[in-house]
C-alpha positions in Angstrom: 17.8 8.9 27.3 16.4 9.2 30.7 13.1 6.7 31.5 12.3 7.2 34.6 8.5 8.5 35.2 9.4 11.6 37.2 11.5 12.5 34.4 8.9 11.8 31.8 6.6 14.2 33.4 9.1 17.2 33.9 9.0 16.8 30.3 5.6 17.3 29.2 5.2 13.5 29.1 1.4 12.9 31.3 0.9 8.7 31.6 -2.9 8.2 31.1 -3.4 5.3 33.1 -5.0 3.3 30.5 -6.4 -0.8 31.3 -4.8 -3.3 29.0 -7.7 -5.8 29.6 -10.4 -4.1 27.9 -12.3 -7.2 25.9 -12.1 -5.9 22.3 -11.7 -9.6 20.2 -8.6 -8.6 18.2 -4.4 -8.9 18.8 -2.7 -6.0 18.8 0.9 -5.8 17.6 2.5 -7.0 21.0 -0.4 -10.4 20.5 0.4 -10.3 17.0 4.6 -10.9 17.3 3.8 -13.4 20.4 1.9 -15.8 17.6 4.6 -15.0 15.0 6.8 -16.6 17.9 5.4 -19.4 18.3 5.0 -20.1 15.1 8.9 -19.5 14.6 8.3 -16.6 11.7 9.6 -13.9 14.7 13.7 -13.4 14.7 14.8 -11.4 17.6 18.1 -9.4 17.1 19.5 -8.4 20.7 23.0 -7.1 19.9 23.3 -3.3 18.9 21.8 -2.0 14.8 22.9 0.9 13.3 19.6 2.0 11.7 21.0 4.1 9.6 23.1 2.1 7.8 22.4 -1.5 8.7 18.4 -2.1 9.9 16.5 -2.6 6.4 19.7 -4.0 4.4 19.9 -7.1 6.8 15.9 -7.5 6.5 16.3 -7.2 2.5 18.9 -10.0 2.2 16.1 -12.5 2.9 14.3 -11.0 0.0 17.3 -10.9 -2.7 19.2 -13.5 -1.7 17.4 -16.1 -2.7 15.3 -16.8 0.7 12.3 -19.1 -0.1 9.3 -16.9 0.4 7.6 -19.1 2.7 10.6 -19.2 5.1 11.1 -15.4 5.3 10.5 -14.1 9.1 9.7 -10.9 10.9 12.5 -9.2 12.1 12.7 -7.2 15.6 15.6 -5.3 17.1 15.8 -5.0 20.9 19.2 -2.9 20.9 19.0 0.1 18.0 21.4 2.7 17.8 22.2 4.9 15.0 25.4 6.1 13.0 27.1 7.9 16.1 26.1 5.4 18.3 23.3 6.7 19.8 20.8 4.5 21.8 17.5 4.2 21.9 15.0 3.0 24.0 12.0 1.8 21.3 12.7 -1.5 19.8 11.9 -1.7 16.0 9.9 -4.5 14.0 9.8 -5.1 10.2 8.4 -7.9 8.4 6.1 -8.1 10.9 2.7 -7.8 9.2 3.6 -9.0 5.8 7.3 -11.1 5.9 5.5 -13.2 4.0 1.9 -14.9 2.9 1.5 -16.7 6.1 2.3 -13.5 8.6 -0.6 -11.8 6.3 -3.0 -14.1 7.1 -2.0 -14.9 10.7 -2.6 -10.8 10.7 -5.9 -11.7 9.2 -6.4 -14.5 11.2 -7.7 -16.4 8.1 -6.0 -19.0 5.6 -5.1 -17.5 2.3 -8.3 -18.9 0.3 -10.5 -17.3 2.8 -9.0 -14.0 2.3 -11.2 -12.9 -0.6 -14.1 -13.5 1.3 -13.2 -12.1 4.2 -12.2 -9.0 2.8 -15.6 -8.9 0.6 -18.0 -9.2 3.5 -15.9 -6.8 5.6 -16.1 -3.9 2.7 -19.9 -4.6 2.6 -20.8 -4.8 5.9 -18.5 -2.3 7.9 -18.7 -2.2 11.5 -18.6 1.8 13.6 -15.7 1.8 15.9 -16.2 1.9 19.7 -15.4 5.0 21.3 -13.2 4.4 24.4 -11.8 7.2 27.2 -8.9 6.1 27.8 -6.3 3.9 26.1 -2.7 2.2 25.9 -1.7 4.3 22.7 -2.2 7.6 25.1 0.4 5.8 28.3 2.6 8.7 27.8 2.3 12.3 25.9 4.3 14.8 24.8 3.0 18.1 23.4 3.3 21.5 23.3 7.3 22.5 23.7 8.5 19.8 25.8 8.4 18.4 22.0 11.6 20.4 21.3 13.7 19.3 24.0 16.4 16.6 23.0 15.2 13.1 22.8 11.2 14.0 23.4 10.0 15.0 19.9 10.6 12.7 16.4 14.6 12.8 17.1 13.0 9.8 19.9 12.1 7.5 17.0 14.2 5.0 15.5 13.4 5.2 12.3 15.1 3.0 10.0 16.3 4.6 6.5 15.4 2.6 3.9 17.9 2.6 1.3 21.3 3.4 2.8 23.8 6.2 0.4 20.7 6.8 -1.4 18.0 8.4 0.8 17.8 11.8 2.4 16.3 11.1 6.0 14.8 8.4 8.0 11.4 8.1 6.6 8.2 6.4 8.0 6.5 3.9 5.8 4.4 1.4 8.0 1.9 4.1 8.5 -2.1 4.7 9.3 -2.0 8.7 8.3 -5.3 9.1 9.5 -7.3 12.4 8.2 -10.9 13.6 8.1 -13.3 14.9 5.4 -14.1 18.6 6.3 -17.1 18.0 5.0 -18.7 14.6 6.0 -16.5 14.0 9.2 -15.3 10.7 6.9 -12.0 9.4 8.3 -9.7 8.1 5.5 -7.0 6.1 6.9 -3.7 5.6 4.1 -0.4 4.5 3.8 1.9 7.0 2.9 5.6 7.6 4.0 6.6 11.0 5.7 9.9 12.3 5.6 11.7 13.1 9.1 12.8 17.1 9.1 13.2 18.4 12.8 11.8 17.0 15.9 8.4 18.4 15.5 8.3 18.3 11.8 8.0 16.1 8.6 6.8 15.7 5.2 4.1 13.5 3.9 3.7 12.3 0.3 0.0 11.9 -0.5 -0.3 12.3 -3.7 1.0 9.0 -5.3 -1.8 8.6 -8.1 -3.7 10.1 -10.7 -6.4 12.0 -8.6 -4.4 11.8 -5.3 -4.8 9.2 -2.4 -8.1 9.6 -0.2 -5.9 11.7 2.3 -5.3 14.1 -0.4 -8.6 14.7 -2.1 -9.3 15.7 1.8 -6.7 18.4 1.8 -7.9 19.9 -1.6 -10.9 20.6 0.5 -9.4 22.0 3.1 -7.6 24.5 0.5 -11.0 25.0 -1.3 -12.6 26.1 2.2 -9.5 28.5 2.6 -8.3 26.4 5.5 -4.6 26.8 6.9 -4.1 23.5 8.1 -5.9 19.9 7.9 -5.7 17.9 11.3 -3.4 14.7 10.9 -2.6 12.0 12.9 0.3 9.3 11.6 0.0 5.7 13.5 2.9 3.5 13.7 2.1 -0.2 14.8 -1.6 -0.1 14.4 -3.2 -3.5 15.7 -2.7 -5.9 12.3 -6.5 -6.0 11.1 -6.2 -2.0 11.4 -2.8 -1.6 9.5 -4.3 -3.8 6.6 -6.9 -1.6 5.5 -4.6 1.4 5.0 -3.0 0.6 1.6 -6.5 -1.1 0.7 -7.9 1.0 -2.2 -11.4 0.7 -1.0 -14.4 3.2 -2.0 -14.3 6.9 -1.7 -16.1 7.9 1.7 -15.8 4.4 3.1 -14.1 4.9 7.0 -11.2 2.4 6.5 -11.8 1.6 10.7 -15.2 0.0 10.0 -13.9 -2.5 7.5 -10.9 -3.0 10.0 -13.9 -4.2 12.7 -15.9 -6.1 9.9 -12.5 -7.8 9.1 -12.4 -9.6 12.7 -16.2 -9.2 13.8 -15.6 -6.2 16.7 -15.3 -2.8 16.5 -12.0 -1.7 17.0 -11.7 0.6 19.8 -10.6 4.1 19.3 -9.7 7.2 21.6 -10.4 10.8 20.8 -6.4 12.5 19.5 -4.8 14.5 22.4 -4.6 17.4 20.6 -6.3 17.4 16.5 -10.4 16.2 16.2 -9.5 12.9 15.0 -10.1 9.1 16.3 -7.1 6.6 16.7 -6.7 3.5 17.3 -6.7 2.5 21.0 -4.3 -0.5 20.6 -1.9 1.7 18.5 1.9 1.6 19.8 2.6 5.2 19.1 0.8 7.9 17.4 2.0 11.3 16.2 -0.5 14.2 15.9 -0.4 17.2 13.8 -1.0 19.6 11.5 -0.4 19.5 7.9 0.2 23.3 5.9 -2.2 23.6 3.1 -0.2 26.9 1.5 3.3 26.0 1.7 5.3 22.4 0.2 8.8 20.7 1.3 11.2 19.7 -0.8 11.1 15.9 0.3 12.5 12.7 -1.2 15.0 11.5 -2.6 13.5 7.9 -1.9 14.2 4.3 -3.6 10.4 3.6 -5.0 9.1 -0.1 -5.9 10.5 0.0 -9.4 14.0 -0.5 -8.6 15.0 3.3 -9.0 14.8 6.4 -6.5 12.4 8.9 -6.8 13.4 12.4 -7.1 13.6 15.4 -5.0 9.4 16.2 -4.9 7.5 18.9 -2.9 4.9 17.4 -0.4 3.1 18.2 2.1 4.8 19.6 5.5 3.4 18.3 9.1 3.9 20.3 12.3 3.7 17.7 15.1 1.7 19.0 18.1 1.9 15.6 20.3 3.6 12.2 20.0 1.5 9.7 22.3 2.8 6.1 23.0 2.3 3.3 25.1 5.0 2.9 27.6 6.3 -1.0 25.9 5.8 0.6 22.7 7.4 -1.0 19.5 8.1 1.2 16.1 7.3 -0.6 13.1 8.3 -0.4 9.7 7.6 -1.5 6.4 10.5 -2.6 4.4 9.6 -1.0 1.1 10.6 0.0 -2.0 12.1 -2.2 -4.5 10.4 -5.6 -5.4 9.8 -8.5 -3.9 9.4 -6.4 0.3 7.1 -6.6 2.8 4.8 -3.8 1.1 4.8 -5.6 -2.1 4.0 -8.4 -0.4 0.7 -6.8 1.4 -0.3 -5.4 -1.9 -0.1 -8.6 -3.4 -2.1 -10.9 -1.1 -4.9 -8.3 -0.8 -5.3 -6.9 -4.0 -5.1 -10.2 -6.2 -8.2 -11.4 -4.7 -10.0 -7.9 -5.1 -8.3 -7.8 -9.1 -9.8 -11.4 -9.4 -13.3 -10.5 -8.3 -13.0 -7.1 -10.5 -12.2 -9.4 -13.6 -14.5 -12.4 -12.9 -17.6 -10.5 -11.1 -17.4 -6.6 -12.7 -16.3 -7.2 -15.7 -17.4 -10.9 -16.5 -14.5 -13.2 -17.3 -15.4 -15.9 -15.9 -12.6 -18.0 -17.6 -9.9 -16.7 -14.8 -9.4 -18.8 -12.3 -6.7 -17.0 -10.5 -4.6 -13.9 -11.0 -1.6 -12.6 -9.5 -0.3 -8.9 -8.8 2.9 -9.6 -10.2 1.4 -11.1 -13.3 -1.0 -8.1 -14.1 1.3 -5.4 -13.1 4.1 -7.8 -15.7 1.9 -7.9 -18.5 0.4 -4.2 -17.7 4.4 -2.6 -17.8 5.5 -4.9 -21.2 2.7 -3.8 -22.4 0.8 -6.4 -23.8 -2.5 -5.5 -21.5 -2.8 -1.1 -21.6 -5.5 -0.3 -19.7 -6.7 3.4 -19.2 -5.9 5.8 -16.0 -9.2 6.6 -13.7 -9.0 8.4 -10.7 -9.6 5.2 -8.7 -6.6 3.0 -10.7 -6.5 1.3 -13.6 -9.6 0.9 -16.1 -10.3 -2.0 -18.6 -11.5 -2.4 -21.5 -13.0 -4.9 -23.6 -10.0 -5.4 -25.2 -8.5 -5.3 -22.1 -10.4 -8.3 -21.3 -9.7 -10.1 -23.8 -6.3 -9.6 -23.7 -5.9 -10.8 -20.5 -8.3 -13.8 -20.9 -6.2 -15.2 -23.7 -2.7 -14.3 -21.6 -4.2 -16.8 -19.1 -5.2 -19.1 -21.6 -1.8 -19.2 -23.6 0.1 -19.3 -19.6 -1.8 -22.0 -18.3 -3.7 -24.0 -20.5 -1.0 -24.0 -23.3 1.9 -24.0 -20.7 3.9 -21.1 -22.6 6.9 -20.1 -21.2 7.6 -15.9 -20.5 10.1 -15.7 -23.4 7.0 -17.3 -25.8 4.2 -14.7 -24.7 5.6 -11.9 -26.7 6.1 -13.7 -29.7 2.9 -15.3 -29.8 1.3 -12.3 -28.6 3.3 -10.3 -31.7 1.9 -13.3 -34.2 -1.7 -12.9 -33.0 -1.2 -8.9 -33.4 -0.1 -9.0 -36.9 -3.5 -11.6 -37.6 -5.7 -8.9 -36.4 -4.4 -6.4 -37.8 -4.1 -8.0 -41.2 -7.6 -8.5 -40.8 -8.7 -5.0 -39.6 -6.7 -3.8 -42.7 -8.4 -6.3 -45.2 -12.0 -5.0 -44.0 -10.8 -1.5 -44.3 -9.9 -2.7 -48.1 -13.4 -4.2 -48.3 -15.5 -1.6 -47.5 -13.3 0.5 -49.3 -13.6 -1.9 -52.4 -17.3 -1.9 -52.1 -17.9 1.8 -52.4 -15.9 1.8 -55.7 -17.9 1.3 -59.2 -19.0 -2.2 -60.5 -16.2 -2.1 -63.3 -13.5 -1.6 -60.4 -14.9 -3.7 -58.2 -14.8 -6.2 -61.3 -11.0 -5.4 -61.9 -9.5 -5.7 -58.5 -11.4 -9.4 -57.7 -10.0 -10.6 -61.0 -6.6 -9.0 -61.0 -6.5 -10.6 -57.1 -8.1 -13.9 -58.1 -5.7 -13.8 -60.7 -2.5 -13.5 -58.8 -3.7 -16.7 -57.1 -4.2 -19.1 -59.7 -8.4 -18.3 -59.2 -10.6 -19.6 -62.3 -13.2 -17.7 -64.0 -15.9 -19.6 -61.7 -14.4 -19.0 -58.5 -14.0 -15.3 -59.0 -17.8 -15.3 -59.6 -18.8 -16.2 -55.8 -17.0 -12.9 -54.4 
């Protein structure tokens, strides 16, 4: 692959010039690893990866082979080739924004009991980005056809593939996709993975939930409006405080780069896209722009999903890239995803058990949890001993929801019971209630029958338990 800048600009590739010593108040990735350094959580592999076959499977070890989660690290490759030896010239980081609890909150730049608060004020008091004109994200661009040449367009990309033997393509999955509200000019920035097809093409999977992820209620407008395409932008390495907020489930219409700024008190500075109408991150390492097709869907997939078991062959949404803009020291990060415990459970988990415990405690008024983990809920939610509702926004629950979950937290920590004792307590206490329900279905029943029945049954029952005369009178 040939570096040099007079090559770069033969092909399409236009350096921007951009100041690195802008005062903006927040890391940015290249910050961000230099702490995970010094605080020893940053392994640095110099001698040649195969990312196609070796990248994510020597990250995972740390997760399933019995690694104490508190001593996991972010892993980053200097020397990445691929299955016929190919080099190439991006190193690639993973583990790097959640290895574990502590690289979260180093991302955060908050200890773990603050991050509740943190998150609360930043999701109430957004802060508007700052608009910049230049930036490092836009050192060097490619566009137009110089994106077909060899080596120029997506084929330049290390991208890892997750689950080796299993999936189809070298996917993305430490994403901002960043889209925009036809209507409201709202940016909604989410986490989604995109399939690699062709050096200026790939396929994105919005749609992961009832009702569709924000990026995909934006591209059923589009459709509605009878547009072609819906302007796209995909950010790999996105300063930490920026690539938290994408798998946040926050409000509907809330811009997801105001709560990044609220989250470390500065706006974050963005730059206008090279060649969509979008905003991106300033401090991003690379950013591919495009356009998605609203009339036409890619087979994409198959890829290992969270669960432990590969998702199918789906149709999603195809992307043609129309510029891929990168600083020149840029890093590729990546998510190692998929099958519990991995980096992106690991982000869901510190960020949404504080928002679940708020939900619980302040929305819905149990007051009696004290704390509530992501693995817990989602445990108890798939056994099925809590079954809350489908919404468009997630999960809803019930008052018996509630309840249910207030007396699994009683009977786990107050009482001490083990896993292999919740079910058959949980069965005991079923059978109660519903002895009961059925004994004031039998009452009310009882009581619309004539006195001479009513007579009969309480003295043929008081009768098949030893009851005298007397008793049988008081019922």
């Amino acid at each position: 692959m040939n570096n040099k800048p007079e090559a770069l600009a033969r092909a399409g590739k236009k350096p921007a010039g951009a100041p690195r010593d802008s005062k903006r108040g927040y890391p940015d990735l290249h910050e961000h690893l230099e702490e995970l350094k010094k605080r020893g959580l940053l392994l640095t592999i110099e001698r040649p990866i195969d990312k196609d076959s070796e990248l994510h499977p020597l990250v995972r070890w740390q997760y399933v082979g019995g690694v104490e989660e508190h001593e996991r690290k972010a892993f980053l490759f200097t020397n990445v080739v691929d299955g016929r030896g190919r080099r190439y010239r991006f190193p690639v980081v993973v583990g790097a924004f959640a290895g574990n609890r502590e690289i979260y909150c180093i991302g955060m730049r908050t200890p773990a009991e603050e991050v509740q608060r943190k998150w609360d004020h930043a999701i109430a008091n957004p802060l508007p980005p700052r608009l910049v004109d230049s930036a490092p994200c836009q050192e060097v661009v490619i566009e137009g056809e110089a994106l077909k040449d060899e080596g120029n367009g997506l084929d330049s990309l290390p991208i890892p593939i997750s689950t080796p033997g299993y999936d189809s393509a070298p996917t993305l999955t430490a994403t901002n996709v960043i889209t925009k509200d036809p209507d409201t000019g709202v940016q909604n920035h989410g986490t989604y993975r995109a399939g690699l097809k062709a050096p200026d093409r790939c396929v994105i999977r919005m749609a992961t939930r009832v009702g569709g992820a924000g990026g995909y209620q934006y591209y059923l407008k589009h459709q509605r409006r009878g547009d072609k395409t819906m302007p796209c932008a995909i950010v790999l390495g996105a300063p930490p405080c920026v690539a938290f907020v994408a798998p946040m489930k926050l409000p509907v219409g809330l811009d997801e780069i105001g709560v990044a700024g609220a989250v470390v008190g500065q706006p974050i500075n963005v730059v206008r896209a090279r060649t969509v109408d979008l905003l991106v991150p300033a401090e991003a390492e690379i950013v591919i722009e495009g356009l998605i097709d609203t009339e036409y869907l890619e087979p994409e997939g198959p890829f290992g999903e969270s669960h432990g078991h590969i998702a199918l062959e789906e149709f999603n949404m195809p992307m043609r890239v129309t510029a891929i803009t990168y600083r020149r020291d840029a890093i590729v990060a990546s998510y190692l995803s998929q099958v519990t415990p991995s980096e992106s459970s690991a982000i869901k988990r510190v960020s949404y058990e504080p928002m679940f415990l708020s939900h619980l405690r302040n929305t819905l008024g149990v007051r009696g949890v004290k704390r509530v983990t992501l693995r817990d809920l989602r445990f108890w939610v798939r056994e099925g001993w809590v079954r809350p509702a489908h919404g468009e926004a997630g999960p809803v629950f019930d008052n018996v929801d509630i309840a249910r979950v207030r007396l699994l937290c009683d009977l786990k920590k107050d009482m001490s019971l083990s896993t292999d004792a919740l079910p058959v307590v949980l069965t005991l206490i079923d059978r109660l209630h519903q002895t009961r329900r059925e004994l004031r279905a039998l009452k009310e029943a009882l009581s619309e029958q004539p006195d001479d029945v009513r007579r009969t049954v309480v003295e043929k029952y008081h009768g098949l338990h030893g009851s005298s005369e007397e008793t049988a009178g008081d019922h």
